[in-house]
C-alpha positions in Angstrom: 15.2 -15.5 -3.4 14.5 -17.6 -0.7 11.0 -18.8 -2.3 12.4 -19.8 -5.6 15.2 -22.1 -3.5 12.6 -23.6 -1.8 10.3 -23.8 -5.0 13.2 -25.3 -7.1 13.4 -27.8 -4.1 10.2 -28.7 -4.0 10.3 -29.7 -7.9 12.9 -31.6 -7.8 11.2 -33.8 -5.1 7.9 -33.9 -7.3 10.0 -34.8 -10.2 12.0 -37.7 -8.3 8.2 -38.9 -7.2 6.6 -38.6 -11.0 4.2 -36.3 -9.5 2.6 -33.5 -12.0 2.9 -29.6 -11.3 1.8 -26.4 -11.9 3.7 -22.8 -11.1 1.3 -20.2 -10.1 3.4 -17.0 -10.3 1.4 -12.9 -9.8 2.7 -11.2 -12.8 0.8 -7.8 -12.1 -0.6 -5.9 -9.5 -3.0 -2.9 -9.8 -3.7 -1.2 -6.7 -3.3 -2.9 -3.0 -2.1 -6.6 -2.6 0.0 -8.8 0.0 2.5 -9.7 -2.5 3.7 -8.0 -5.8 5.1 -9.3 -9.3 6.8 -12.2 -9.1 5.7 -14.1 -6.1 5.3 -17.3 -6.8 3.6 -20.9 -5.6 4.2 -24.4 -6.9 1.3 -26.9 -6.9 1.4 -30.8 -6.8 -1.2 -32.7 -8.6 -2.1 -34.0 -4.9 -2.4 -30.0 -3.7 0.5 -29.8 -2.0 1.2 -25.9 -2.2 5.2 -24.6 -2.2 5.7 -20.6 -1.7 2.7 -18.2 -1.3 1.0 -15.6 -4.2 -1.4 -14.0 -1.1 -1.7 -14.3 2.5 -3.6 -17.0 2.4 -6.9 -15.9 0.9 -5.9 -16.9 -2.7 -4.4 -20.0 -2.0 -7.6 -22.1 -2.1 -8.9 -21.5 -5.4 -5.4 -21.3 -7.0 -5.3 -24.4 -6.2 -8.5 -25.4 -7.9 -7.1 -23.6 -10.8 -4.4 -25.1 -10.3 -5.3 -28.6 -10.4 -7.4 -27.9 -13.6 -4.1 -26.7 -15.7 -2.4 -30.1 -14.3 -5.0 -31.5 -16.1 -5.7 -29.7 -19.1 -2.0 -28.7 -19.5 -2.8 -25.4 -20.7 -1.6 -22.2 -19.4 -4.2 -19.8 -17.6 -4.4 -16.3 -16.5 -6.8 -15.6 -13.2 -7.7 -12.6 -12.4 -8.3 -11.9 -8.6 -10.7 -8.4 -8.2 -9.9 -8.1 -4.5 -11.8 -4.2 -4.9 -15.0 -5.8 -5.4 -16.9 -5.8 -1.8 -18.2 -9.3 -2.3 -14.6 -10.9 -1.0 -16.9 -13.7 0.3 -17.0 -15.1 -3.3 -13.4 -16.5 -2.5 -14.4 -18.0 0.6 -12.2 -15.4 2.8 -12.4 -11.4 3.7 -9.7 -10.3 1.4 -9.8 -6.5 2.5 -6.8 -5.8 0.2 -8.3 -3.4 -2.4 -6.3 -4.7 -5.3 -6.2 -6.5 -8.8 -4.0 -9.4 -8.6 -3.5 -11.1 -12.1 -1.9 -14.8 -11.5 -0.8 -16.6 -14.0 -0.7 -20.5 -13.8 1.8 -22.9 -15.8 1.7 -26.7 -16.1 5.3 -27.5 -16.1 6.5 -30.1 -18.5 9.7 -32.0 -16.8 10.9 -33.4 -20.1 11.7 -29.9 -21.2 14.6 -28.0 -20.3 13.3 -24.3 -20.7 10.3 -24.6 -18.7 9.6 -21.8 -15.9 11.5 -23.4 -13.3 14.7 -24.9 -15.3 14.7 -21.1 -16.4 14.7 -20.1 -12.5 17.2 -22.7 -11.7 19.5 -21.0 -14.6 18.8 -17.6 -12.8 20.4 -18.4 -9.5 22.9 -20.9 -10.5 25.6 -18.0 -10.3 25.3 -14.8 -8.8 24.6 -12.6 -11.7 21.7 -10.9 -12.3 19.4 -11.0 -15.1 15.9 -11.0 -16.5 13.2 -13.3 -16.7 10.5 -12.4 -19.3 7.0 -13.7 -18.7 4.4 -12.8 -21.6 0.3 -12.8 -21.1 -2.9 -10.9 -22.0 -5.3 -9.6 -19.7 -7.5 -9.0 -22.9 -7.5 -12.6 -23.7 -7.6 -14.3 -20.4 -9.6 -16.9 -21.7 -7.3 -18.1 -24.1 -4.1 -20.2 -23.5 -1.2 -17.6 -22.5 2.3 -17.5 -24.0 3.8 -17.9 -20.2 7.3 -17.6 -19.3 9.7 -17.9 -21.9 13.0 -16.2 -21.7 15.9 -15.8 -19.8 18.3 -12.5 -20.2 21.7 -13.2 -18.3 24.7 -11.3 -19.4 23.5 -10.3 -23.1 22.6 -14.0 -23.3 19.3 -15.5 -23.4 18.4 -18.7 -22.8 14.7 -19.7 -23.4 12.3 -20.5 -26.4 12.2 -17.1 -28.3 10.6 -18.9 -31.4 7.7 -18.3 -29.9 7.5 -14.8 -29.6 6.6 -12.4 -32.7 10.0 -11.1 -34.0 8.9 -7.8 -33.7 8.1 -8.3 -29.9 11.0 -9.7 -29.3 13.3 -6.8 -30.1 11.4 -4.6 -28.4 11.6 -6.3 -25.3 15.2 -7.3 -25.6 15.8 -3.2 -26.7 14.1 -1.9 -23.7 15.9 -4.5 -20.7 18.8 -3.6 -23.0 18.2 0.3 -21.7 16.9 0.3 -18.3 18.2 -0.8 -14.9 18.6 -4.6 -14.5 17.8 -4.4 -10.6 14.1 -3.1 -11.3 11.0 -5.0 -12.6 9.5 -3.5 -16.0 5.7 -3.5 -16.9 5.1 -3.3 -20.9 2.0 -2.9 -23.4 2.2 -3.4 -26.5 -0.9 -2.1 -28.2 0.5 -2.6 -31.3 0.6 -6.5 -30.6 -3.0 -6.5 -29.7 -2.2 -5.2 -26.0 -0.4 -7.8 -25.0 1.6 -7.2 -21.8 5.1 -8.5 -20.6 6.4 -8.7 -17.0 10.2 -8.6 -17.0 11.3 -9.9 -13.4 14.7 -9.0 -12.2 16.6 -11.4 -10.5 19.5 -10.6 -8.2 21.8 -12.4 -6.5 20.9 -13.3 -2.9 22.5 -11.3 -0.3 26.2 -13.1 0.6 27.0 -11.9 4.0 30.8 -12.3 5.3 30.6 -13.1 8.9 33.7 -12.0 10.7 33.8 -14.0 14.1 32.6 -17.0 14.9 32.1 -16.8 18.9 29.1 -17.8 20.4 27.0 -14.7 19.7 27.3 -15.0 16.0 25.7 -18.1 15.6 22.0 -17.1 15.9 22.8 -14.2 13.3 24.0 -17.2 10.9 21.0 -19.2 11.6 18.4 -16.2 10.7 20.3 -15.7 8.1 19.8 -19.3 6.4 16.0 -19.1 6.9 15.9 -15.6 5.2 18.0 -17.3 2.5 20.8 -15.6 2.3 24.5 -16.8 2.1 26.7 -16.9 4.8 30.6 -17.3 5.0 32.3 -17.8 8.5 35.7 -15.6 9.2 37.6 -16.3 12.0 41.4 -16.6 13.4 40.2 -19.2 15.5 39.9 -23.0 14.0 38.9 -24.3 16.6 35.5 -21.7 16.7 34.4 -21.8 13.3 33.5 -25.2 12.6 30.9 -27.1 11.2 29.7 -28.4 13.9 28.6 -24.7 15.8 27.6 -23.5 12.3 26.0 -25.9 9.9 24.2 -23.9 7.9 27.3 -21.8 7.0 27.7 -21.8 3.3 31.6 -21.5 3.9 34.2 -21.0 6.9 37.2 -19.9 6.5 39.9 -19.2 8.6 43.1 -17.4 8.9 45.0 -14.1 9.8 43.4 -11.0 9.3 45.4 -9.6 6.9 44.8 -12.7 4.6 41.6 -13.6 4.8 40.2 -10.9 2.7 42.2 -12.4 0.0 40.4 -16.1 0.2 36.9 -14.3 -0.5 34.2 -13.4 -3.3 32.5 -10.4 -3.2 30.5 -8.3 -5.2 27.5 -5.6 -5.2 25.6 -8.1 -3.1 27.7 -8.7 -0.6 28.1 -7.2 2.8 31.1 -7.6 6.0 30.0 -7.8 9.4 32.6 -7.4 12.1 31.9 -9.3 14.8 35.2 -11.1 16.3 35.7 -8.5 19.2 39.4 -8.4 18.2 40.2 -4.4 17.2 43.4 -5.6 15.7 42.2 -8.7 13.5 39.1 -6.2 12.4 41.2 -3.3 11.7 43.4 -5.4 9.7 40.2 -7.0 7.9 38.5 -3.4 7.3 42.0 -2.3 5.7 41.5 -5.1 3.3 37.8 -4.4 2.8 38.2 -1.0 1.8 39.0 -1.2 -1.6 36.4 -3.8 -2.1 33.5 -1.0 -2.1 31.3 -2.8 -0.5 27.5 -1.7 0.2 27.6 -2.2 3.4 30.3 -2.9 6.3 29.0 -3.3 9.8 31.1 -3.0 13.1 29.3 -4.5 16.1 30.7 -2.0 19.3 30.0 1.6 20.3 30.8 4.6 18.0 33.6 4.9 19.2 35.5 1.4 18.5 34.8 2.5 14.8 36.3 5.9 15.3 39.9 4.0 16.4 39.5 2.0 13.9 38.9 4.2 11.0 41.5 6.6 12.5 43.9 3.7 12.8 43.5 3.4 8.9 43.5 7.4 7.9 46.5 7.7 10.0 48.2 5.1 7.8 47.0 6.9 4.3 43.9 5.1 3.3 40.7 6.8 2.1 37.5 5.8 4.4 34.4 6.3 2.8 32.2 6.0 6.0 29.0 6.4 3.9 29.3 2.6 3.8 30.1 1.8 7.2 27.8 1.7 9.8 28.5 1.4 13.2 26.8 0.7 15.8 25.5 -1.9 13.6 21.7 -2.6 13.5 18.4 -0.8 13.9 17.2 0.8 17.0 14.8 -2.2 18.0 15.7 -2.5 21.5 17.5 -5.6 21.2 19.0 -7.5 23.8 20.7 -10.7 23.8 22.5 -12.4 20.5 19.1 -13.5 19.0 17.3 -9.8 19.2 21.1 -8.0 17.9 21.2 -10.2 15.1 17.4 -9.6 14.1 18.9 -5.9 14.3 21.2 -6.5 12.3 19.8 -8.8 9.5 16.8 -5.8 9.2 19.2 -2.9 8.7 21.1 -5.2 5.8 17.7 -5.8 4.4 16.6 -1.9 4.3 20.2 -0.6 3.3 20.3 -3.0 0.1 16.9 -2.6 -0.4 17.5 1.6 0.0 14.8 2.1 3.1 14.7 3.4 5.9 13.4 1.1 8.2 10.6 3.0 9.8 7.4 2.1 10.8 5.0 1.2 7.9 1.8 3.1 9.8 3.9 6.4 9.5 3.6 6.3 5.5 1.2 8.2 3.6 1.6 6.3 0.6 2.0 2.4 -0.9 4.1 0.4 1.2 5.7 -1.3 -1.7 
């Protein structure tokens, strides 16, 4: 999510500057590669590069590539055959043992369905949805059909005239049927092999920050450079402020049995106790219960959690500690605010993301 802000950023500033782009986005991976489906890069007509489609060793003649669809205004598919020993041929020792297919868009700003106006659509609100980007391997050659449709909420919102009829119902048909928080691969041989890449889109993580002291403030500033949305919680006005947390997307304070009220919340969003009041968080977790949130973090030993959630059983209410985890944070040796809220942050990631958080040299299989 963070890419695509920074992305849609970045076009607006080319835009305000007349200054002619081109969206590089990987739309299929086949084997080993440094980033999957849906990474994405934005190119100026002056080579100024926005977001990343390798680790670096791509970058170069994407650009070229680039630079030539700026130019030509066509749409182009580039294949990148990182299994072939000869990785000097793009300049760089690619050792990634993959097939990367790129697929690069001149954007046209006068029209309103382009790739990133469709982006800009996808993250206005936090909903998720489907982004359907259509190309041929087959004919890699030729001009490719490109991205072209948005599906939000049984709506879609793109240029669908330009798709076979036939296609198009299929595709529709199968996002229709499978799970809108996975990315879907199709060939069609029937339509001359043509393939689709349908992206799904979620919502960027919203974390509710309950506490604003001193300690918190590092966790809201990783937090902003991941991306993700923060909202402040606190009792005390006179802590959560602008000034000790600019990047907040929110603050908001108040009593703890009223605050939960004043919020938004959804699949996407997580609580993280952090006020080191028991009775404002054990009036808080009350209100959060019923909100069946993924995740509900208690900064504290095991057994501040235990009062708490005994505190609450002892007044009636159902607990489902599945969700709650406490001590917060993986087991990273982390001392001081900075290193607790990397903890933190990293457990959020792998809980949402369903990992475990182990080391990657431990698995026997693809990392992604």
């Amino acid at each position: 999510m963070k890419e695509i802000q920074t992305i849609i950023q970045a076009y607006e500033t080319f835009q305000t500057e007349g200054k002619k782009v081109a969206l590089a986005t990987v739309v299929q991976v086949d084997g080993s590669a440094y980033r999957r489906p849906g990474a994405r890069m934005l190119v100026s007509e002056d080579g100024q590069l926005t977001g990343a489609i390798s680790g670096g060793c791509l970058e170069g003649d994407a650009l070229r590539k680039a630079q030539t669809v700026i130019f030509q205004q066509k749409s182009m598919l580039v294949t990148y055959d990182t299994t072939d020993e000869d990785d000097q041929k793009f300049g760089v020792g690619l050792g990634c043992n993959g097939i990367i297919h790129v697929l690069i868009e001149p954007i046209d700003y006068q029209n309103t369905i382009n790739p990133i106006e469709l982006l800009k659509l996808a993250i206005q609100d936090r909903i998720s949805c489907s982004l359907i980007t259509v190309f041929s391997v087959k004919y890699s050659k030729q001009e490719q059909i490109g991205t072209k449709v948005l599906l939000k909420e049984a709506q879609d919102f793109g240029d669908t005239a330009s798709l076979n009829n036939s296609l198009w119902t299929q595709i529709n048909d199968v996002v229709k049927a499978s799970d809108p928080n996975q990315h879907i691969f199709l060939r069609f041989e029937e339509h001359d092999n043509i393939q689709v890449f349908i992206e799904s889109i979620k919502p960027t993580i919203r974390i509710l920050l309950f506490g604003a002291g001193n300690d918190t403030i590092p966790l809201a500033k990783i937090a902003e450079i991941l991306g993700l949305e923060v909202i402040v919680i606190d009792g005390r006005k006179n802590l959560a402020t602008a000034q000790r947390f600019p990047t907040a997307n929110q603050l908001v304070t108040g009593a703890g049995d009223e605050v939960v009220k004043e919020l938004n919340t959804d699949t996407h969003t997580v609580a993280l106790l952090m006020t080191h009041n028991f009775d404002y968080e054990a009036l808080v977790l009350e209100d959060l219960l019923p909100l069946e949130l993924p995740y509900v973090g208690i900064l504290g030993p095991k057994k501040k959690s235990e009062k708490l959630i005994d505190r609450l059983e002892k007044k009636g209410l159902a607990v489902n500690q599945a969700a709650i985890y406490s001590p917060m944070g993986l087991d990273i040796g982390a001392e001081g605010s900075e290193e607790i809220a990397l903890s933190i942050l990293a457990e959020v990631k792998a809980v949402l993301a369903k990992k475990q958080g182990t080391f990657l040299r431990n698995k026997t299989g693809p990392i992604h």
